[in-house]
C-alpha positions as CSV (number, residue, x, y, z in Angstrom):
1,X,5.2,-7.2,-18.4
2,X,3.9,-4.5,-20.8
3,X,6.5,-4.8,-23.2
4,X,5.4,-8.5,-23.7
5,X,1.6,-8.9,-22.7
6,X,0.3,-5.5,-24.3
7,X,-1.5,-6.7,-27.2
8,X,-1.7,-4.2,-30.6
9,X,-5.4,-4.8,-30.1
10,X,-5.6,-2.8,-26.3
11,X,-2.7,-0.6,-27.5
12,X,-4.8,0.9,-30.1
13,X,-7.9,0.9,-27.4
14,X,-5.6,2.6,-25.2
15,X,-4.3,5.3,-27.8
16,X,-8.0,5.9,-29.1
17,X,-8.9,6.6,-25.7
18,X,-6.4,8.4,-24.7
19,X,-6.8,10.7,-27.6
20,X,-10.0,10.7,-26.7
21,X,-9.7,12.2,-23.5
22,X,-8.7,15.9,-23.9
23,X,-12.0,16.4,-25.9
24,X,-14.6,14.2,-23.9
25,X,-13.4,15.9,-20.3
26,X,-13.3,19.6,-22.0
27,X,-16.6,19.0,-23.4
28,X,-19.4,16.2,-22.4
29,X,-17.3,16.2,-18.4
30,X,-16.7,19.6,-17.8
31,X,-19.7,22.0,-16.6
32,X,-19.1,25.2,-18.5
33,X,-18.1,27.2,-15.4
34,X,-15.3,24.7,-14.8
35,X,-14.4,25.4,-18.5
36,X,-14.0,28.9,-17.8
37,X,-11.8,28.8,-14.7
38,X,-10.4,25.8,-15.2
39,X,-9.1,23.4,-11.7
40,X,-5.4,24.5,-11.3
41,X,-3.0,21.4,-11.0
42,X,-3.4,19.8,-7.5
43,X,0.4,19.3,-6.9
44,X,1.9,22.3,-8.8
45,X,5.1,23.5,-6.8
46,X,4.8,20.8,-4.9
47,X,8.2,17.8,-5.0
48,X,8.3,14.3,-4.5
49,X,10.7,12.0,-4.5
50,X,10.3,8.4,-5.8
51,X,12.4,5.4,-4.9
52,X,12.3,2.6,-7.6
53,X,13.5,-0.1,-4.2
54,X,17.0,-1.9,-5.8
55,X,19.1,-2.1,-8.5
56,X,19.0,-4.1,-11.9
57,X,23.1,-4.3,-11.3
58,X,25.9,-3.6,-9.6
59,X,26.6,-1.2,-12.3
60,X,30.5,-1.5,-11.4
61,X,29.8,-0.9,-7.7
62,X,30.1,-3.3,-4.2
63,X,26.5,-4.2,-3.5
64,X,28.1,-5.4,-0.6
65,X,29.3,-2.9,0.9
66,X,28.5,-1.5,4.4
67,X,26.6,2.0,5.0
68,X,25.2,3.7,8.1
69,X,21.8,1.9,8.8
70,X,20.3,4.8,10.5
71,X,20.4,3.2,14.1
72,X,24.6,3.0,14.7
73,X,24.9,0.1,13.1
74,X,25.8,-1.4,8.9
75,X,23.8,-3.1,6.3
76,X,24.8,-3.8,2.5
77,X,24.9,-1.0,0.5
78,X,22.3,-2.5,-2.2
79,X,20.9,-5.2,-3.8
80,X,19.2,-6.0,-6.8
81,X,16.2,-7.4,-4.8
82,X,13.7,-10.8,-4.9
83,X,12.6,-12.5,-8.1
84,X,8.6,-12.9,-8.6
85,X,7.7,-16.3,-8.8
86,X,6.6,-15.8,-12.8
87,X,10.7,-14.9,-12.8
88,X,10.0,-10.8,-13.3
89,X,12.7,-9.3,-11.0
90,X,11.5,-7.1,-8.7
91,X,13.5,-4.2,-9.3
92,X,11.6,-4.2,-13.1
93,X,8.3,-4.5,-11.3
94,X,9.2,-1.5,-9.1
95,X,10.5,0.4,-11.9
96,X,7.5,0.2,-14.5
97,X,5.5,0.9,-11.9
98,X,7.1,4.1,-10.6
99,X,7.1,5.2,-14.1
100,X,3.3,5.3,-13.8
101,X,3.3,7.1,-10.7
102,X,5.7,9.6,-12.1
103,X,3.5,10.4,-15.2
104,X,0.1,10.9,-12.9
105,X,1.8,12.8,-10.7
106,X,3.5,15.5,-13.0
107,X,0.3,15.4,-14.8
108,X,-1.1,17.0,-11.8
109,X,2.0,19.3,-11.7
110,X,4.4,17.9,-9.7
111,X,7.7,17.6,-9.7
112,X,9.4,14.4,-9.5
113,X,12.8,13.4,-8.3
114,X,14.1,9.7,-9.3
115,X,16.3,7.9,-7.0
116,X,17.8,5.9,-10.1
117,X,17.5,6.9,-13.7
118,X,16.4,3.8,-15.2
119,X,16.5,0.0,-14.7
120,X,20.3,-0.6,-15.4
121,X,22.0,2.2,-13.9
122,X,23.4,3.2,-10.7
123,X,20.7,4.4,-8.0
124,X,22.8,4.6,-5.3
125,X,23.3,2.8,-1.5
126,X,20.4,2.6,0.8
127,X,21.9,5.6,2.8
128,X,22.5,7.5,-0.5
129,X,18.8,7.1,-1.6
130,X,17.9,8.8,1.8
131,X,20.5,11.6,1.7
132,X,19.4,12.1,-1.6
133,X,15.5,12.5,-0.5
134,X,16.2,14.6,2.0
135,X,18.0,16.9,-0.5
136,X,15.4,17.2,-2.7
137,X,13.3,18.9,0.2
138,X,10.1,16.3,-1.1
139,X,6.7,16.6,0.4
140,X,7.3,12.9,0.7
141,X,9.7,10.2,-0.2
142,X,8.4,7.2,-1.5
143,X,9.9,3.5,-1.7
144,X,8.6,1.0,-4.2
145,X,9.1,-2.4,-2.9
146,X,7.9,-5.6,-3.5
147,X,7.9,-8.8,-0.6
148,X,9.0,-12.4,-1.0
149,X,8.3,-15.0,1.5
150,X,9.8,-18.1,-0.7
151,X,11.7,-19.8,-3.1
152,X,8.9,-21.5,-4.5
153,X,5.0,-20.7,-4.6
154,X,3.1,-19.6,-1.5
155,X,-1.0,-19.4,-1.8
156,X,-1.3,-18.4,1.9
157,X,1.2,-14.9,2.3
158,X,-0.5,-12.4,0.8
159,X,-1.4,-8.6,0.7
160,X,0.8,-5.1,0.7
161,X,2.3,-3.6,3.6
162,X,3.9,-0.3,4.6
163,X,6.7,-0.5,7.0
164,X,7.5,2.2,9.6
165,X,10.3,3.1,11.8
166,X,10.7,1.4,15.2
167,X,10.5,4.8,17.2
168,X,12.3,6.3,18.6
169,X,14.6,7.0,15.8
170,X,18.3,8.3,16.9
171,X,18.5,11.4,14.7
172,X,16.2,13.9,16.2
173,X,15.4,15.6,13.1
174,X,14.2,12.4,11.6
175,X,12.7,10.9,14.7
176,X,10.0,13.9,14.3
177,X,9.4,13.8,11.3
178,X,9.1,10.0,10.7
179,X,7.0,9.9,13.7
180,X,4.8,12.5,13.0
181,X,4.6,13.7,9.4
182,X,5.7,9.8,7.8
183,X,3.6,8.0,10.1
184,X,0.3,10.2,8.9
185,X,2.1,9.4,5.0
186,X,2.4,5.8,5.3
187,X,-1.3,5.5,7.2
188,X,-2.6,8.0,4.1
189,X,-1.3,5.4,1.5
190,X,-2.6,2.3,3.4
191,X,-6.0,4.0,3.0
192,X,-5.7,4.5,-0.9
193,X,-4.6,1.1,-1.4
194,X,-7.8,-0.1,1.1
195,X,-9.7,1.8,-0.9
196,X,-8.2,0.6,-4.7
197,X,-9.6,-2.6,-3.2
198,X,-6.3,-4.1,-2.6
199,X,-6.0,-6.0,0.9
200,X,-3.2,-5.5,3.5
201,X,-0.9,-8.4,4.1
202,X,-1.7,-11.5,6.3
203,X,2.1,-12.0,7.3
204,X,4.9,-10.8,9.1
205,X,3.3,-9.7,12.1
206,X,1.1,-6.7,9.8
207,X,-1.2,-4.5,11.5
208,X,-3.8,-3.3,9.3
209,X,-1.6,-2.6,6.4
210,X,1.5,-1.2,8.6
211,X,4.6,-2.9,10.1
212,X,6.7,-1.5,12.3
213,X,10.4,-2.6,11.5
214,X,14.4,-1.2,12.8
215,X,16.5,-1.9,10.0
216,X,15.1,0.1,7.3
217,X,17.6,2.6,6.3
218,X,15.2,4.1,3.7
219,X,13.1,5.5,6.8
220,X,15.8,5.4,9.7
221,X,17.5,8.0,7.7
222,X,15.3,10.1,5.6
223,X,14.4,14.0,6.9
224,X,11.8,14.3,4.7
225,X,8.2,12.3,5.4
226,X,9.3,8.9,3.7
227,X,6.8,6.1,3.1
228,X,8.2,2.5,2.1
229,X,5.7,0.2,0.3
230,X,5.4,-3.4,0.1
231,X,3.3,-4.0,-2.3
232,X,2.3,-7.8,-2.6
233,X,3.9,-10.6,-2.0
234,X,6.2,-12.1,-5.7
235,X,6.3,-15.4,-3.8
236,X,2.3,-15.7,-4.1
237,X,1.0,-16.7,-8.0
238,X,-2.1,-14.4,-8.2
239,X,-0.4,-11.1,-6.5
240,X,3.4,-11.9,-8.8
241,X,0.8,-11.7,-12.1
242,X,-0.9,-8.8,-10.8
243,X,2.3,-6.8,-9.8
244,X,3.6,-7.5,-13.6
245,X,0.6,-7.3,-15.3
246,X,-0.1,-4.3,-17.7
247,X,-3.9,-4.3,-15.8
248,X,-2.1,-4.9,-12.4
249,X,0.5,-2.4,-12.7
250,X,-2.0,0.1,-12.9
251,X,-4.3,-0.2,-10.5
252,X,-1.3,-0.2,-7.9
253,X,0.3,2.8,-9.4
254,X,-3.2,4.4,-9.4
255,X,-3.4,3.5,-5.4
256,X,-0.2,4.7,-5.5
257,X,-0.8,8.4,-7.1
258,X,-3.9,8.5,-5.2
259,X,-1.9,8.0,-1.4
260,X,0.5,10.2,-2.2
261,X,-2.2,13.4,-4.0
262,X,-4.3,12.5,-0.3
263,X,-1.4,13.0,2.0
264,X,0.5,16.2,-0.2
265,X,-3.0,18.1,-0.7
266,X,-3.7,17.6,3.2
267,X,-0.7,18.8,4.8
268,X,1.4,21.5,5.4
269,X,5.3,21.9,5.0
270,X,7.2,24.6,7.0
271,X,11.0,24.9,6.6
272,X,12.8,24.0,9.6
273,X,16.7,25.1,9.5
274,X,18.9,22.6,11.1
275,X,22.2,22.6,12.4
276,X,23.1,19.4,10.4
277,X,25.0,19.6,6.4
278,X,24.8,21.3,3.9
279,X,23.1,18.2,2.2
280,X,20.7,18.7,5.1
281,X,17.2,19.7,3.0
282,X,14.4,21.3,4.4
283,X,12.0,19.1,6.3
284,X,8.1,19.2,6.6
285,X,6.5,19.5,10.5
286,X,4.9,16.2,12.2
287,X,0.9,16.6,11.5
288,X,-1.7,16.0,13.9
289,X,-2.0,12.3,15.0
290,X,-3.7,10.3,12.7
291,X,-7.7,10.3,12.9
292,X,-9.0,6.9,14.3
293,X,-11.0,6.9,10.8
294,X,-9.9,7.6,7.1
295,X,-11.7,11.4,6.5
296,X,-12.8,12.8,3.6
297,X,-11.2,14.4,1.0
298,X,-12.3,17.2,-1.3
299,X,-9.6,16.6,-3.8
300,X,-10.9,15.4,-7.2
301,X,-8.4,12.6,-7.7
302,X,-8.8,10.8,-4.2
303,X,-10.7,7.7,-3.4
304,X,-10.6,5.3,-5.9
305,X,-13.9,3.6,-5.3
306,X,-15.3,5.6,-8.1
307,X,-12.5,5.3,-10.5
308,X,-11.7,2.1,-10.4
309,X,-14.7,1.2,-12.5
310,X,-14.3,3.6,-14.7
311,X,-10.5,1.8,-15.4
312,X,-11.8,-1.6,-15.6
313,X,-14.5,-0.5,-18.1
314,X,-11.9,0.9,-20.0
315,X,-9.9,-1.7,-20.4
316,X,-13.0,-4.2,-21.5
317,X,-13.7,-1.6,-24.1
318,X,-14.0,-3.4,-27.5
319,X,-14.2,-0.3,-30.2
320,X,-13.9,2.9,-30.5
321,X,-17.3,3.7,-29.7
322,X,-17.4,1.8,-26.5
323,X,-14.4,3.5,-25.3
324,X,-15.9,7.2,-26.1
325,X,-19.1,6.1,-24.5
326,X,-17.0,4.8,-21.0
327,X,-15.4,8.3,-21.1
328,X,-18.4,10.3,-22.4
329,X,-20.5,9.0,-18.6
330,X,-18.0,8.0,-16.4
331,X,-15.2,10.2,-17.2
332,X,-13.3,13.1,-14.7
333,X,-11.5,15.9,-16.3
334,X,-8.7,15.5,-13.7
335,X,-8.7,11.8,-13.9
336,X,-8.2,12.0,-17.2
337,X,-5.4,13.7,-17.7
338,X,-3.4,11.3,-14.8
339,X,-5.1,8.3,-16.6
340,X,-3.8,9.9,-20.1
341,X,-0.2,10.8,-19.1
342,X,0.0,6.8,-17.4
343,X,-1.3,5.4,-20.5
344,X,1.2,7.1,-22.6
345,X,4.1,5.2,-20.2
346,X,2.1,2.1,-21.3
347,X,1.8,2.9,-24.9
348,X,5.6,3.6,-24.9
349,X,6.8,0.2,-23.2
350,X,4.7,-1.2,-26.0
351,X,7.1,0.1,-28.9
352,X,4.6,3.0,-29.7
353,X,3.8,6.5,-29.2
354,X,0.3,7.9,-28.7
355,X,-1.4,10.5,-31.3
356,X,-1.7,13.6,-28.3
């Protein structure tokens, strides 16, 4: 975890090219027309709503307790989730890692709405979480989850997974929208992670990267476009280090910021009034079906290909120097930025603060 594998040695890498940053990308990696107009943020005015999956406790409720599954039948209200097979608890994983995504996405403007507000404290049930999402009138509401498959180690499960509703869905309202506007979210974010180089899972009946599933509450529920991650396997040694790994952490929160910034700058929200609560939020129209191939996109933080590189160069940085050159030739201006606002998350579950 980064609060016990972040050595003072990368820490002072990480602030040196973080501080870095501001002054390579406004100089060296912006042309000067750019400097004169400069990009406006991606996601400005644009919401989304994170979902750190479980709960570190009970935090003096009944985990047991049965809610609405979305489908007219109950499930427990909560639980605190699987432990990863290097014994990191899977609500932590999910939690540092959506505190990653949070930074790089209000770095490009966002705003972002936490289903729980930190790793002890009360987050809610599963059908609070949704009401709660669909409140917040998101462009899309994301789960953070992590899979197990055993007690013990298992070499041969492996890979992430998004899950999607069983259709059709009983709510109408959330039937179109999940099928429609969720569907082309979760397929947008299989494509980032496919593209962060990370492979989708060889298990539980997965169909290149998706699974279709009924007793999800999180998407059963939700009348905003949700998207529910599974993003390795904590039963399988290599993806448990990677998933708590200061190195692996990132890269998923990366594919992460980068599924999300595809699917919001792409589509199109339209308020739809409802004759449902007044805890009913606005919902966003089902896009077009999704195109048999992954098409191109014109905004400057998608496809990691390109900046993956640039990150692992970073991090095998061994001065100063060699961290100003990295930036100096392989640096974006918008990258940047997301990678300086993640960075300082880093920095901070080190113990430190960075000089910006």
């Amino acid at each position: 975890m980064f609060n016990t594998r972040f050595t003072r040695t990368r820490m002072t890498i990480a602030a040196v090219s973080v501080a870095a940053a501001s002054t390579v990308a406004a100089t060296t990696l912006v042309a000067p027309d750019a400097q004169a107009a400069p990009r406006a943020a991606s996601l400005a005015g644009k919401t989304v709503f994170l979902d750190p999956g479980h709960q570190g406790s009970a935090a003096g409720h009944n985990l047991g307790a049965q809610v609405p599954d979305g489908r007219g039948g109950k499930k427990d209200c909560q639980t605190t989730g699987a432990t990863a097979i290097n014994g990191v608890p899977e609500h932590t994983v999910n939690w540092q890692i959506t505190q990653l995504v949070k930074a790089g996405l209000e770095s490009q403007g966002a705003k972002v709405v936490l289903s729980r507000p930190d790793d002890k404290g009360w987050g809610g049930c599963v059908d609070q979480r949704a009401a709660a999402a669909s409140r917040s009138g998101a462009s899309v509401a994301v789960s953070l989850h992590a899979d197990s498959t055993s007690a013990g180690a298992d070499n041969g499960h492996k890979g992430f997974h998004m899950i999607v509703p069983k259709l059709p869905l009983p709510d109408k309202t959330v039937n179109r929208v999940q099928s429609g506007a969720g569907r082309t979210a979760s397929s947008a974010m299989r494509d980032a992670f496919v593209g962060a180089g990370l492979s989708p899972a060889n298990y539980a009946g997965v169909q290149n990267g998706l699974q279709t599933r009924s007793d999800i509450a999180a998407v059963n529920l939700t009348k905003v476009p949700a998207v529910f991650i599974e993003m390795g396997n904590l039963s399988n040694p290599a993806e448990a280090s990677a998933l708590t790994s200061k190195e692996g952490q990132l890269k998923y929160a990366l594919a992460i910021t980068d599924g999300i910034t595809r699917y919001v700058t792409k589509s199109g929200t339209k308020v739809i009034p409802t004759a449902a609560s007044k805890d009913t939020a606005p919902v966003s129209t089902g896009n077009p079906p999704e195109p048999a191939t992954p098409v191109a996109d014109d905004n400057a933080f998608a496809g990691l290909q390109t900046v993956l590189p640039f990150v692992q160069k970073l991090m095998a940085a061994g001065d100063a120097s060699e961290v100003m050159k990295v930036f100096a030739t392989d640096g974006s201006d918008v990258f940047s930025e997301v990678l300086k606002a993640m960075l300082e998350v880093v920095y901070g579950l080190a113990g430190g603060k960075l000089p910006i």
